[in-house]
VOMAR-465397 format. One line per field, with one value per atom (N, C-alpha, C, CB): atom name; x, y, z; residue in three letters; chain; residue number from 1. Coordinates in Angstrom, 3 decimals. Atoms other than C-alpha are relative to their C-alpha. Glycine has a CB too. Example, Ala and Ser with C-alpha at 12.3 -4.5 7.8 and 13.67 -1.06 7.14 Angstrom:
atom <- c(N|CA|C|CB|N|CA|C|CB) .
east <- c(0.890|12.300|0.900|-0.992|-0.820|13.670|-0.770|0.414) .
north <- c(-1.190|-4.500|1.200|0.027|-1.190|-1.060|1.090|0.462) .
up <- c(0.000|7.800|0.000|1.246|-0.060|7.140|0.730|-1.415) .
res <- c(ALA|ALA|ALA|ALA|SER|SER|SER|SER) .
chain <- c(A|A|A|A|A|A|A|A) .
n <- c(1|1|1|1|2|2|2|2) .
***
This chain:
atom <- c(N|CA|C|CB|N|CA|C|CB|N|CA|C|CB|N|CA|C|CB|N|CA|C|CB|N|CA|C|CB|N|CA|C|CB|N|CA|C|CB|N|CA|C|CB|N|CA|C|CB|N|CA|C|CB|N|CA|C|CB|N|CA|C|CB|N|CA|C|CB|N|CA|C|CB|N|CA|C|CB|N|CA|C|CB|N|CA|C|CB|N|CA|C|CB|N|CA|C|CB|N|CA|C|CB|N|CA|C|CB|N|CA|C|CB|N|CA|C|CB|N|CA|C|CB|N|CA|C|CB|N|CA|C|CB|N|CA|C|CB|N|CA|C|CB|N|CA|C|CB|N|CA|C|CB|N|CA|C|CB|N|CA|C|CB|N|CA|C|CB|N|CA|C|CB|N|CA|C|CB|N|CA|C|CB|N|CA|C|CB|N|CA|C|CB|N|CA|C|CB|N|CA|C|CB|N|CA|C|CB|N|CA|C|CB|N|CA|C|CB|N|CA|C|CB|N|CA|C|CB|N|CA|C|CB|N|CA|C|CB|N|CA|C|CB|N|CA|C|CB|N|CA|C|CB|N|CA|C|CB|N|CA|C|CB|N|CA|C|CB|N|CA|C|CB|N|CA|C|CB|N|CA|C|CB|N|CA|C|CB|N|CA|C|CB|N|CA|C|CB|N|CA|C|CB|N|CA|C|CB|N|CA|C|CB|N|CA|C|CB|N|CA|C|CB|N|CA|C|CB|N|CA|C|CB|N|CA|C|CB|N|CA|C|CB|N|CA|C|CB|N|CA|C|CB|N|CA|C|CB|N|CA|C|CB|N|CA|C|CB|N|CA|C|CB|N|CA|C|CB|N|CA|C|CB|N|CA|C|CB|N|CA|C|CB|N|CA|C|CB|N|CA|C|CB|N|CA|C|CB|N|CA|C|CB|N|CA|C|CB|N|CA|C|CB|N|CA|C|CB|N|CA|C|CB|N|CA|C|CB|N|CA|C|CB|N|CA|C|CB|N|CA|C|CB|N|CA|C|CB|N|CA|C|CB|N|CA|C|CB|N|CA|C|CB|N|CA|C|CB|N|CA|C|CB|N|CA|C|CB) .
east <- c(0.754|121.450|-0.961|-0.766|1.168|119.518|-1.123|0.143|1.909|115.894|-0.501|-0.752|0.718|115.764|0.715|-0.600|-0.980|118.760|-0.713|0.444|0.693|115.969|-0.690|-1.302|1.317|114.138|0.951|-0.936|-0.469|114.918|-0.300|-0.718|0.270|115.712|-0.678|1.791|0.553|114.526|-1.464|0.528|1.943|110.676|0.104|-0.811|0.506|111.067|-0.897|1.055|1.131|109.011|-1.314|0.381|1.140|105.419|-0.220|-1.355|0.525|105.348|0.901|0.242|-0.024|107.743|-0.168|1.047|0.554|106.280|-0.861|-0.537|1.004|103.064|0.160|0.046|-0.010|104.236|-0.172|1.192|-0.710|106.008|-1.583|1.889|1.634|102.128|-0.258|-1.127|0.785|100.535|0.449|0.181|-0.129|102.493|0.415|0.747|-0.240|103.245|-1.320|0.343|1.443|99.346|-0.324|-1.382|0.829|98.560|1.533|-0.941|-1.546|101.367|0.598|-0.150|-0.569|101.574|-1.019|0.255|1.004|100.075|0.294|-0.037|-0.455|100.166|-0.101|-0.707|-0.505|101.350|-1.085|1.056|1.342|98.425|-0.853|-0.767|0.699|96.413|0.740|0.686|-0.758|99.397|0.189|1.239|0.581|99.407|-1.293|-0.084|1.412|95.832|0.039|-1.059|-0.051|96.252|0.592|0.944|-1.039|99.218|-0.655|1.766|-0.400|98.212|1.138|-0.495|-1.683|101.516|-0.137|1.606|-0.010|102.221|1.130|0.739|-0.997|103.869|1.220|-0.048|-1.638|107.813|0.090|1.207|-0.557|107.356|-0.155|-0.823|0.468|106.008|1.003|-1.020|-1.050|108.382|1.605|-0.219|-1.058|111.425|-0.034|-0.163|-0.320|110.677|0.074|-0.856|-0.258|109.900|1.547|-1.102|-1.567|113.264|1.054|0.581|-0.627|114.865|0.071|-0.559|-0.300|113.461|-0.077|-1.145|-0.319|114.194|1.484|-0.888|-1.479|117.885|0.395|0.486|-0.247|117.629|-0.294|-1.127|0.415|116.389|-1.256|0.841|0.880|113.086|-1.672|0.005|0.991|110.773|0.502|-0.749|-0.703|110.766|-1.182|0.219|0.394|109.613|-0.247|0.752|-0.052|107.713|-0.545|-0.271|1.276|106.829|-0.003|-0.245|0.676|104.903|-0.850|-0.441|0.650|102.411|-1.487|0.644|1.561|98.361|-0.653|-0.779|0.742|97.030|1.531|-1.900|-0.839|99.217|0.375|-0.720|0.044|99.299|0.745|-1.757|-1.374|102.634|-0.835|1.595|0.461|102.152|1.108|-0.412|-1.493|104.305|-0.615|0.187|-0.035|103.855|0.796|-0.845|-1.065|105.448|-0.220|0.300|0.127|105.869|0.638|0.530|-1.279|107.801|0.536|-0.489|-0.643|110.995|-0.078|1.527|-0.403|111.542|0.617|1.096|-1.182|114.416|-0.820|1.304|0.725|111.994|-0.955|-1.285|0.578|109.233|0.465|-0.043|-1.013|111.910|-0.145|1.680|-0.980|113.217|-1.584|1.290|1.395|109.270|-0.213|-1.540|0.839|108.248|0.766|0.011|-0.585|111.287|0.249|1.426|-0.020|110.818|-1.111|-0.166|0.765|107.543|0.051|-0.624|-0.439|108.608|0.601|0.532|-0.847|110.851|-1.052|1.008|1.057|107.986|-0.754|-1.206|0.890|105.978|0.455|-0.176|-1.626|109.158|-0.084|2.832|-0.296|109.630|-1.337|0.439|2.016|105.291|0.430|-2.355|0.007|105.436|0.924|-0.671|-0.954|108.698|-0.443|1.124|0.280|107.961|1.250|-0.576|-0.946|110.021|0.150|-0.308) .
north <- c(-0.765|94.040|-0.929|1.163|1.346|92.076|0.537|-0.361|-0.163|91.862|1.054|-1.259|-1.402|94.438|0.643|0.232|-1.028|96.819|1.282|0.247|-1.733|100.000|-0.204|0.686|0.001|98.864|0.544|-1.681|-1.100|101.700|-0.355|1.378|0.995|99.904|1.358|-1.029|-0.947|103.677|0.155|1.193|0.140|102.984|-1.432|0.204|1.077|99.355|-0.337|-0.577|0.093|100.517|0.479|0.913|-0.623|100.916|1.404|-0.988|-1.371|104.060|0.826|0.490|-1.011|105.759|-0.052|0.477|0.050|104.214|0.925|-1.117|-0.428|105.232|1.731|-0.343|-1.245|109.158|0.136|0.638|-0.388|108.976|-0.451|-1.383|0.488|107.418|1.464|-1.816|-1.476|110.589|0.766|0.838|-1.072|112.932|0.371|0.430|-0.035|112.095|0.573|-1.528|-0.119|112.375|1.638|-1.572|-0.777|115.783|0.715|-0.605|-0.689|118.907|0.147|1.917|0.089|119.234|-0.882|1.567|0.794|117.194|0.266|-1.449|-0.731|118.427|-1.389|1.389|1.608|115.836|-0.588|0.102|0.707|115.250|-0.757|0.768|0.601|114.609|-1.898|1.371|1.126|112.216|-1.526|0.646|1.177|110.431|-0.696|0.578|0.659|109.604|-0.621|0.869|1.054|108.042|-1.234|0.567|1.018|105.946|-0.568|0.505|0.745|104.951|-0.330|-1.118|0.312|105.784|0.934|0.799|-0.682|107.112|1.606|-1.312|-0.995|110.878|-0.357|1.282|-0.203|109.695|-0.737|-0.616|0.973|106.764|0.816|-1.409|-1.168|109.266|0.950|0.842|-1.253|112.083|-0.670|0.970|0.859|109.276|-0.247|-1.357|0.203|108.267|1.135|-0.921|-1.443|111.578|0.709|1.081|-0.171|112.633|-1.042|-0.301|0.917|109.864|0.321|-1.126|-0.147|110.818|1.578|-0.846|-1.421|114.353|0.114|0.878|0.231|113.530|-0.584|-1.213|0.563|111.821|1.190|-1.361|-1.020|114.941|-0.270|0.160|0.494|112.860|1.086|-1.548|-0.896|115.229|1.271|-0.560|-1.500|119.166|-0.081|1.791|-0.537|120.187|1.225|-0.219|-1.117|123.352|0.330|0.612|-0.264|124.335|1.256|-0.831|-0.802|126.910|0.154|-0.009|0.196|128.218|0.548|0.825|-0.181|128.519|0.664|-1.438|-0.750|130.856|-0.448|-0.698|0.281|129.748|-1.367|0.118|1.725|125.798|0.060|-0.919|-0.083|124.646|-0.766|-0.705|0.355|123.570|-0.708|1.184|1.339|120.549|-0.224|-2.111|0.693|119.991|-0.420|0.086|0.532|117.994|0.150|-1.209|-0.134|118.275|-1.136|1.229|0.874|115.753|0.808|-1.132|-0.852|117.269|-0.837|0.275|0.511|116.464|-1.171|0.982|0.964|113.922|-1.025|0.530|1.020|112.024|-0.527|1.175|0.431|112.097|-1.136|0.940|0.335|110.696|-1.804|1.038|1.176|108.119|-0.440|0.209|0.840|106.935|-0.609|1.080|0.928|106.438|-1.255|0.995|1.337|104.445|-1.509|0.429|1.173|102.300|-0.584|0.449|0.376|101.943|-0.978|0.863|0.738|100.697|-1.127|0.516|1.284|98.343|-1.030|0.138|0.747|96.740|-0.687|1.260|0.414|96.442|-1.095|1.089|0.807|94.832|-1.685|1.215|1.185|92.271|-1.147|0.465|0.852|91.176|-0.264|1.678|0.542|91.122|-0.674|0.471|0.357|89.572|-1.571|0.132|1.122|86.549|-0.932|-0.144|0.577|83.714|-0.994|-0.756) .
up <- c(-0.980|97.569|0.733|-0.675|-0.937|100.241|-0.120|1.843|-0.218|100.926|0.759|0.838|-0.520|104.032|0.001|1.150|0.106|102.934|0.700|-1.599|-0.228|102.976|1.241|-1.321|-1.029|106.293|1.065|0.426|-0.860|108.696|1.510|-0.424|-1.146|112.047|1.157|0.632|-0.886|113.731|0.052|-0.282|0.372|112.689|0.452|-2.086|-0.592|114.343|1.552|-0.039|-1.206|117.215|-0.457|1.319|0.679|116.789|0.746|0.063|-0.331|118.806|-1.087|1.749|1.065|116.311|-1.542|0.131|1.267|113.304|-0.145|-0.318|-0.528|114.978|-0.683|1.723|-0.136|115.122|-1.491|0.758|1.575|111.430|-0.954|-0.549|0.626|110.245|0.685|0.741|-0.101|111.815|-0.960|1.313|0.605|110.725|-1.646|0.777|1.540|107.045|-0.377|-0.777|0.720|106.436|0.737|0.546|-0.779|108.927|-0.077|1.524|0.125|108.545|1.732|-0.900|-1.315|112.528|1.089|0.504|-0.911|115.621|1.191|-0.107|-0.924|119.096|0.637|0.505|-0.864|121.874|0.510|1.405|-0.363|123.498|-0.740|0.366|1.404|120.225|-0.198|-1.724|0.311|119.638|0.965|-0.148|-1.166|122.932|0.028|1.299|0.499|122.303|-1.088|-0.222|1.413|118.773|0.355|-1.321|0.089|119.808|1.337|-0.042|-1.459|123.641|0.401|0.195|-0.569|125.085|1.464|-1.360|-1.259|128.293|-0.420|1.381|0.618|128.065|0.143|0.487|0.426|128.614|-1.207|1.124|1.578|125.762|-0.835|-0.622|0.964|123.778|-0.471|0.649|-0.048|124.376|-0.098|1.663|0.199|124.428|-1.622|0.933|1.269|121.287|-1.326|-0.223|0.691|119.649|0.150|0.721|0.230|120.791|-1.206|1.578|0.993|119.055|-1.294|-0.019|1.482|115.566|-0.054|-1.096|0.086|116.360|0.316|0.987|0.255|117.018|-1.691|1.220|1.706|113.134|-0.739|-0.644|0.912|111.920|-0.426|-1.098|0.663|111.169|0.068|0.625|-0.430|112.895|0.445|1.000|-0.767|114.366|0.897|-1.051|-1.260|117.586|0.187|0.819|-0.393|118.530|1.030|-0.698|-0.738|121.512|0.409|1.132|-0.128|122.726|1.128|-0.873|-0.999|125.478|-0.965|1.466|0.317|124.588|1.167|-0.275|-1.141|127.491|0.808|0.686|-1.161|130.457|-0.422|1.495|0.141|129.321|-1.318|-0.114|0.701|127.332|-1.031|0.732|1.342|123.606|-0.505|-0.910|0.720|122.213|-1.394|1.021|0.608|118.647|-1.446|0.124|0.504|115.916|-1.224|0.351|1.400|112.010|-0.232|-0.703|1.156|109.705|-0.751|-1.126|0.569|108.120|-1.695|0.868|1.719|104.360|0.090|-0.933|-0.241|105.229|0.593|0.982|-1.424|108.164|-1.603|2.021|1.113|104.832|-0.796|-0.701|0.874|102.246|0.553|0.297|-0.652|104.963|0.064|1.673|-0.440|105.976|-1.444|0.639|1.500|102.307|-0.359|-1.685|0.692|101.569|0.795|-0.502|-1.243|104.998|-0.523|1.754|0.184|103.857|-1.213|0.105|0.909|100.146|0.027|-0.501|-0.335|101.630|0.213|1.369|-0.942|103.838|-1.462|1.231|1.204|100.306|-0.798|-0.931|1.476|98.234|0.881|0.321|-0.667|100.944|-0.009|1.504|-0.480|101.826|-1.821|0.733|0.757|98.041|-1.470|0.070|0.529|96.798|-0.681|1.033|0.062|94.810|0.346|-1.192|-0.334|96.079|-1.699|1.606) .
res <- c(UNK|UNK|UNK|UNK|UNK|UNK|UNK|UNK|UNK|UNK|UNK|UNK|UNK|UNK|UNK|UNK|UNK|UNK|UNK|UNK|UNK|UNK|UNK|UNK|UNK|UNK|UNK|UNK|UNK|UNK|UNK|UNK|UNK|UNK|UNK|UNK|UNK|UNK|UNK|UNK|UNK|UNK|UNK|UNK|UNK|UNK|UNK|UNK|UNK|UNK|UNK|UNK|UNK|UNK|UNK|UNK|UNK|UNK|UNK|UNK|UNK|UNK|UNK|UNK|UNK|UNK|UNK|UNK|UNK|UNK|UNK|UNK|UNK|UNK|UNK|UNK|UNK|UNK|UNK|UNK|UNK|UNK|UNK|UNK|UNK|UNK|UNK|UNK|UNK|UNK|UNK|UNK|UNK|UNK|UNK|UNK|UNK|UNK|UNK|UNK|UNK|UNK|UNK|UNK|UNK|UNK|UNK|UNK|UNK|UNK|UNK|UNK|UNK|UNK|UNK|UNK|UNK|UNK|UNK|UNK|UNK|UNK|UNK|UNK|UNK|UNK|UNK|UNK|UNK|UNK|UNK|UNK|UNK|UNK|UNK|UNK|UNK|UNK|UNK|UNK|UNK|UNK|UNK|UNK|UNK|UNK|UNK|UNK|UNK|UNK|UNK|UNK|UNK|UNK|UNK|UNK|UNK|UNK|UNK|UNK|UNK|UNK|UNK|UNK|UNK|UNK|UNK|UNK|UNK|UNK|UNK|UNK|UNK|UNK|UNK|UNK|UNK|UNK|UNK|UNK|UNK|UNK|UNK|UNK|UNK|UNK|UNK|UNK|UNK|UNK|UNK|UNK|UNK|UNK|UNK|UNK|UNK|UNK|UNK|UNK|UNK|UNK|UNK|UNK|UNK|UNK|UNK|UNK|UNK|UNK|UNK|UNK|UNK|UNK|UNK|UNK|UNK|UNK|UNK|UNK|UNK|UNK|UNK|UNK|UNK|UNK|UNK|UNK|UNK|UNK|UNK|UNK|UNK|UNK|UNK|UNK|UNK|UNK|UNK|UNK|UNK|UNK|UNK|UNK|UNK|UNK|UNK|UNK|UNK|UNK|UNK|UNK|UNK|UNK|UNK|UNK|UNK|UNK|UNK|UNK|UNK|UNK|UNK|UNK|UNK|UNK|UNK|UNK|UNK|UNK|UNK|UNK|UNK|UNK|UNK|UNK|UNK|UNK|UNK|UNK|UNK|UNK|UNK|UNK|UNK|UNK|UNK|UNK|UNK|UNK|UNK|UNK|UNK|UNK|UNK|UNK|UNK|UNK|UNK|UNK|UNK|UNK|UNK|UNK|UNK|UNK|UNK|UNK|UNK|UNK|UNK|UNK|UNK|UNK|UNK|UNK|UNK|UNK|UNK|UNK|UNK|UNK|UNK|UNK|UNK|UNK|UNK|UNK|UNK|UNK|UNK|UNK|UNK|UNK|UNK|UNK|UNK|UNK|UNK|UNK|UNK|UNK|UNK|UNK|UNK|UNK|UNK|UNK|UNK|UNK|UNK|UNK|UNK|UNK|UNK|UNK|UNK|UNK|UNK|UNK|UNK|UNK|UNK|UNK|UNK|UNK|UNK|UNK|UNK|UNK|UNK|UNK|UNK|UNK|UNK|UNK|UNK|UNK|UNK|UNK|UNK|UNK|UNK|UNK|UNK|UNK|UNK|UNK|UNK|UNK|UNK|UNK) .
chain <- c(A|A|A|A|A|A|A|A|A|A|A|A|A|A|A|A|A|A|A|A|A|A|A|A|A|A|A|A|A|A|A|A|A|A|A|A|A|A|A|A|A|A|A|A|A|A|A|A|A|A|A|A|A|A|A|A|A|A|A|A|A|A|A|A|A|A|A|A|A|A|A|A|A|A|A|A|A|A|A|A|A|A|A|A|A|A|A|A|A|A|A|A|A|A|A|A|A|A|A|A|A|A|A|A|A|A|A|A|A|A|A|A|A|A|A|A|A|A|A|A|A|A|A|A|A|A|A|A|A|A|A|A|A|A|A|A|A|A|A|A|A|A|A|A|A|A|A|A|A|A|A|A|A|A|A|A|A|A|A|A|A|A|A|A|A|A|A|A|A|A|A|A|A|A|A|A|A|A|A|A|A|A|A|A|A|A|A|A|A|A|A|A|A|A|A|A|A|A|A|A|A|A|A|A|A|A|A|A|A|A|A|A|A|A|A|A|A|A|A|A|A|A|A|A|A|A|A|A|A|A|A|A|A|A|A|A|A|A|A|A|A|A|A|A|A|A|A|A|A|A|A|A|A|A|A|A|A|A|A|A|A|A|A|A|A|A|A|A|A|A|A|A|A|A|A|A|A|A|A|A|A|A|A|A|A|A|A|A|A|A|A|A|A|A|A|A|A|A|A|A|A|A|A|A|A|A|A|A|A|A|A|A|A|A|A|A|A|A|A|A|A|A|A|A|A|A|A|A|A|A|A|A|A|A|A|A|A|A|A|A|A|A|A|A|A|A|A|A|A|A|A|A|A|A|A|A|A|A|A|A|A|A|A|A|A|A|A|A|A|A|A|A|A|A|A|A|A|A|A|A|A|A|A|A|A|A|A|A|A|A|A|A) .
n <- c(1|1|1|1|2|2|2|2|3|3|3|3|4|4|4|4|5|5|5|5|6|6|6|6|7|7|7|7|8|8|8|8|9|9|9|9|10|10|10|10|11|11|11|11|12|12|12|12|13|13|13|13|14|14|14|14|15|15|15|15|16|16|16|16|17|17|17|17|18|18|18|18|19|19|19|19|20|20|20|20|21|21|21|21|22|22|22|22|23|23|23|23|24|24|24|24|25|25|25|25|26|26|26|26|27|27|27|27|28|28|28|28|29|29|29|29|30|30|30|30|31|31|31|31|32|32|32|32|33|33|33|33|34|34|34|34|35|35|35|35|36|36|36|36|37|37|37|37|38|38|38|38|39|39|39|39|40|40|40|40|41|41|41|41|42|42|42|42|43|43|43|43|44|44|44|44|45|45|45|45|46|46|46|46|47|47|47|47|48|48|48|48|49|49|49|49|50|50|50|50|51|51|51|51|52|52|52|52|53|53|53|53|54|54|54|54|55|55|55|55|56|56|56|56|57|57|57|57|58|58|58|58|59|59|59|59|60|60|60|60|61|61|61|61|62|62|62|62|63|63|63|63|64|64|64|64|65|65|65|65|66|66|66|66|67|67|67|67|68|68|68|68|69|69|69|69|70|70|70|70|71|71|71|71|72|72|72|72|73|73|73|73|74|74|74|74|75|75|75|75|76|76|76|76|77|77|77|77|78|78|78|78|79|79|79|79|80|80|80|80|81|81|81|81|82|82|82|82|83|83|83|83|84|84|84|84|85|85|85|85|86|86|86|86|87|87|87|87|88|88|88|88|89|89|89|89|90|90|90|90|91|91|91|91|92|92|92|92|93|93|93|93|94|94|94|94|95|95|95|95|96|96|96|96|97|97|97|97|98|98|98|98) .
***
């Protein structure tokens, strides 16, 4: 088994590391909120959120709040699973003794 077998090449951007870090720690985060954490412009944002919502990694709800539309995002079980063990990897490798 190699060194980065578990490193999940769909978390190699920091904007959807970025998201998959929010939302492991917080059960939902609305887009705006999220655009502000990460400093992304809304399509990188919404580009990459698609992405780990085509993996199943995240869910999407939206909604309207008075008249004004409501975007926000959860982590599914599977997206969880897959972050911790991207994350484990990252750990195995920084502290692999050579």
């Amino acid at each position: 088994m190699g060194l980065i077998d578990n490193i999940n090449k769909l978390f190699d951007h920091r904007i959807r590391l970025g998201i998959m870090s929010v939302l492991v720690v917080n059960e939902n985060v609305d887009f705006n909120t999220l655009k502000e954490l990460l400093g992304a412009t809304d399509g990188n944002l919404a580009s990459h959120a698609k992405t780990l919502e085509k993996a199943n990694y995240i869910t999407v709800e939206k909604s309207f709040i008075g008249r004004k539309p409501n975007t926000k995002y959860s982590v599914t079980k599977s997206g969880r699973i897959a972050f911790k063990e991207h994350i484990a990897a990252l750990e195995n490798l920084i502290n692999k003794k050579n």
